[in-house]
N, C-alpha and C positions, 0 to 999 in steps of 0.2 A: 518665498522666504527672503527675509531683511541681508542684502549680502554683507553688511558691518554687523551681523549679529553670527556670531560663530558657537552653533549649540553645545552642548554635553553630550560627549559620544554615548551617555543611560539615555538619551532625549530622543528626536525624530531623528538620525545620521543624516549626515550632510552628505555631498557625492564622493564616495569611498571607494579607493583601490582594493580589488575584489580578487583570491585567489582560491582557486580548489586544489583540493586532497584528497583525489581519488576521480581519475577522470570515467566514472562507470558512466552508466545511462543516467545520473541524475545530477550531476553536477554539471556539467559544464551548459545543459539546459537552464538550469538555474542562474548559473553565471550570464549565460544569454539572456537572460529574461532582467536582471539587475543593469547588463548594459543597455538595453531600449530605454532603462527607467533612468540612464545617465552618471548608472556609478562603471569604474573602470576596471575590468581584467586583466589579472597583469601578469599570473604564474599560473602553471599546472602541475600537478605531477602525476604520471600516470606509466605504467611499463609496459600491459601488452599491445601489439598491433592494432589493437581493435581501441584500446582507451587513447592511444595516440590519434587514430583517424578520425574519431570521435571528437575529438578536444581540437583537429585541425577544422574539420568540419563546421563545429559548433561555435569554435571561438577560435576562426583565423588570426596569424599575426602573435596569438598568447604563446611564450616560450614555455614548455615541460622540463620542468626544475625539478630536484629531489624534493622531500616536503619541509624541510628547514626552512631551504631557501623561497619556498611559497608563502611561509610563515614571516619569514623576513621581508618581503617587500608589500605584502598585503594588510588594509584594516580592516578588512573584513575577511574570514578565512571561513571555506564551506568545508567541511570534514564529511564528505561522500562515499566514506567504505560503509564493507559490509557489517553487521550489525556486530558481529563478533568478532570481529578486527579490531572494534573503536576503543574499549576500554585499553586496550594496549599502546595500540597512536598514541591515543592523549597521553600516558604514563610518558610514553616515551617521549613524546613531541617536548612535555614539560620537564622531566629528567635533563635533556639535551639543556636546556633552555633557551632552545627554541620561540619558546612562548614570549610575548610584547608584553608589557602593563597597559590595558588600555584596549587590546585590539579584541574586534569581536570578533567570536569562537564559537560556531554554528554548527550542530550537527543534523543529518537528517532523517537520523532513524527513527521509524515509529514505535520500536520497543523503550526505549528511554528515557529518560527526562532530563533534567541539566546538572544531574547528581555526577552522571557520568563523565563530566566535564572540570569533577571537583581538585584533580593536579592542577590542570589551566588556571581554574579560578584560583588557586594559591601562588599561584605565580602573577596573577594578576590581571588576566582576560578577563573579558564579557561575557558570560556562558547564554547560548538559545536553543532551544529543540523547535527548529521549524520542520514536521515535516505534512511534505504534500501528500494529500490524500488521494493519488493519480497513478496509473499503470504508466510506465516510460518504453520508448523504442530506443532510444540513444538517436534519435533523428528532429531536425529541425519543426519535426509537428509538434513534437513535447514542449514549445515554447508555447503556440497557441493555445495547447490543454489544459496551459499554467489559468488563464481566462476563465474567473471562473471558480476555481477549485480551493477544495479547502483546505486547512496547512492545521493540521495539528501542533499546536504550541505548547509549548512550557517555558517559562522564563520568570526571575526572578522580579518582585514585584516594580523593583527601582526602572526594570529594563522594558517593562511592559508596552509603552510606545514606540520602543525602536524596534521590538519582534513585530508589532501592531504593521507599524511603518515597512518594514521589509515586506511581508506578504503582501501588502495592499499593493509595495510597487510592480510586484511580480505578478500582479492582477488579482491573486487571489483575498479566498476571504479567513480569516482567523477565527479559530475554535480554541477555545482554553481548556488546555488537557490538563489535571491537575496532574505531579510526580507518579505517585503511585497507583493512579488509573491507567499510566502508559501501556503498559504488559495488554490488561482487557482491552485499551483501545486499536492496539495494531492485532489482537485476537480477533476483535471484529471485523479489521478488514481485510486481512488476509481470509478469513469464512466467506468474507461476502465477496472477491475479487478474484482472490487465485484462486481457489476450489469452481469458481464458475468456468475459469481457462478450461479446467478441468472436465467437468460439465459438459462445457460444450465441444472439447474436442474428440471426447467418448463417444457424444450422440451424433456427433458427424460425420465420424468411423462406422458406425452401426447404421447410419441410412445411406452409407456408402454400398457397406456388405447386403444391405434388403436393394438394390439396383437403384437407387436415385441419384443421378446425373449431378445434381447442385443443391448439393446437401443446405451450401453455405445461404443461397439463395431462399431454400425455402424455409431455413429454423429463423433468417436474419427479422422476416415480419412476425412470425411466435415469438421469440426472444426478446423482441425490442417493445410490444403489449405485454407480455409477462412481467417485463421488468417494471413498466409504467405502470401497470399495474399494483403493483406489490407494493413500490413507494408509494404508489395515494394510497393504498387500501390495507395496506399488511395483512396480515393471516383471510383478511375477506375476498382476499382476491386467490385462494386458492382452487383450484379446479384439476380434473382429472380422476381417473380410476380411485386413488388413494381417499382421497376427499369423498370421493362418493361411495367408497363402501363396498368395489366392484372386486369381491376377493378373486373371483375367475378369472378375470381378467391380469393382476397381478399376479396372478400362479400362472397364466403362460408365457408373459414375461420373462419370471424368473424359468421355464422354462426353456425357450426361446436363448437368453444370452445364456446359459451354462450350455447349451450347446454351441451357439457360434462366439461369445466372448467371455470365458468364462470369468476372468479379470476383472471384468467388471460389476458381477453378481453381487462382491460386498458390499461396496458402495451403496446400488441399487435399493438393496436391503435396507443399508444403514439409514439413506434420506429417506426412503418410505417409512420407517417406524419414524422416522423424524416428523416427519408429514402427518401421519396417524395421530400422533400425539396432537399436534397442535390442531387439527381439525376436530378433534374430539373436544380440546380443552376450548374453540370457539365456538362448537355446537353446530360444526358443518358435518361433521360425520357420526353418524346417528348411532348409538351404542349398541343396539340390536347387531347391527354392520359388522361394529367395528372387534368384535370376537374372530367371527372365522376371517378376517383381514389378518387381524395380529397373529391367527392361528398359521394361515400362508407364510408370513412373513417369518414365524419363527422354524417353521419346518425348510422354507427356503435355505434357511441358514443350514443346511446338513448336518443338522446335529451336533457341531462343533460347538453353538452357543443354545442349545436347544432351549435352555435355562431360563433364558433371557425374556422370551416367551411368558414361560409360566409367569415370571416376577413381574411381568408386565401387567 
């Protein structure tokens, strides 16, 4: 870039004094990842123990300021609370006036879009919805994870290359999430990300209690073809009892965990009719089958949803 050409902060940004608001696990990763790319951190603000040591760790040297004062010395400002925190920050951040004309006002959540943002923008911010489509530690790996991944956007049309320009610096790649597809698109990945935590810390519990030494060792080579699997192949890459029709099999099952887990039976249940359905609906699971399967699965339930069965 021409350094006698000085852009329009709606354009690519130039190298920007960088502060967060809210030191959790995502921000001050983020912040890290915009200083390799040569823009500058300059506040924090963060209150328990853990977002202080986080924010020491992540981004040494950066002072922890209340969020005014974050707002005040940064042009670019990440708003990294929790999802139902933010609508209130911003009221207030903008109430206070707080708020810059000019500076950009980034938030990360994947429920949202930059409606959320609509006090700011009348005071006179740049409003973005970057958010990263990545699980975080609050540890210096989440910078590398940035490599890579993709940042769900939303931003007005005028700002479209400065959201463009931010992800790219942070290595990742940009997907354009339209306003009111935000809701379904953080639905989709909390189903496909946290429910899997889920997933897998059940079945590693449960080949704990059947005597397997390294639960973690042996699901990590299943897990990791299942998964590669599924992304090239979707629904054809199903397998297992369910898929094939094997109602005996899924009746000792559900067997089996009502006696040693019983917590975990609904679940069990619920992905198998989920699984039924969709094998049926690609012609992996043969209809003759899939009667006394759905018949299992709905008596599994104890009678509490018995129902659910028939309507099925």
């Amino acid at each position: 870039m021409n350094a006698s050409h000085q852009p329009d902060p709606r354009d690519r940004p130039a190298r920007l004094t960088v502060g967060v608001v809210g030191a959790g696990r995502v921000g001050p990763a983020l912040a890290a990842s915009l200083q390799l790319a040569g823009h500058r951190p300059v506040a924090a603000s963060g209150v328990s123990d853990t977002s202080v040591r986080r924010a020491a760790a992540l981004l040494p040297d950066v002072p922890l300021v209340p969020p005014a004062e974050v707002l005040k010395r940064a042009d670019l400002v990440l708003l990294t609370v929790p999802d139902d925190a933010l609508p209130g920050l911003v009221e207030g951040l903008a109430e206070t006036g707080a708020v810059r004309p000019g500076q950009l006002l980034v938030h990360t959540s994947g429920r949202y879009g930059t409606k959320v943002l609509e006090p700011a923008l009348r005071a006179g911010a740049l409003p973005l919805a970057l958010h990263p489509a990545m699980t975080f530690t609050g540890t210096a790996v989440d910078v590398q994870r940035l490599a890579g991944c993709s940042f769900g956007v939303t931003a007005p049309e005028e700002l479209r290359l400065a959201a463009e320009a931010l992800v790219i610096e942070m290595g990742g790649e940009p997907e354009w999430i339209a306003e009111e597809s935000r809701p379904l698109y953080h639905a989709a990945l909390a189903l496909g990300a946290n429910h899997l935590v889920t997933l897998v810390a059940e079945s590693m519990e449960l080949l704990r209690d059947a005597g397997v030494a390294a639960p973690d060792r042996m699901l990590g080579p299943l897990l990791g073809a299942a998964l590669d699997n599924a992304l090239r192949s979707g629904d054809a890459a199903l397998t297992g009892p369910v898929a094939r029709g094997d109602a005996g099999t899924v009746a000792a099952h559900v067997a089996e965990l009502r006696k040693h887990a019983p917590q975990t039976v609904a679940g069990y249940l619920a992905m198998a009719r989920a699984t039924a359905d969709r094998a049926l609906a690609h012609g992996l699971l043969k209809p003759e089958l899939a009667e006394d399967l759905l018949g299992v699965l709905a008596n599994g339930a104890g009678g509490a949803n018995g129902s659910e069965g028939g309507n099925r």
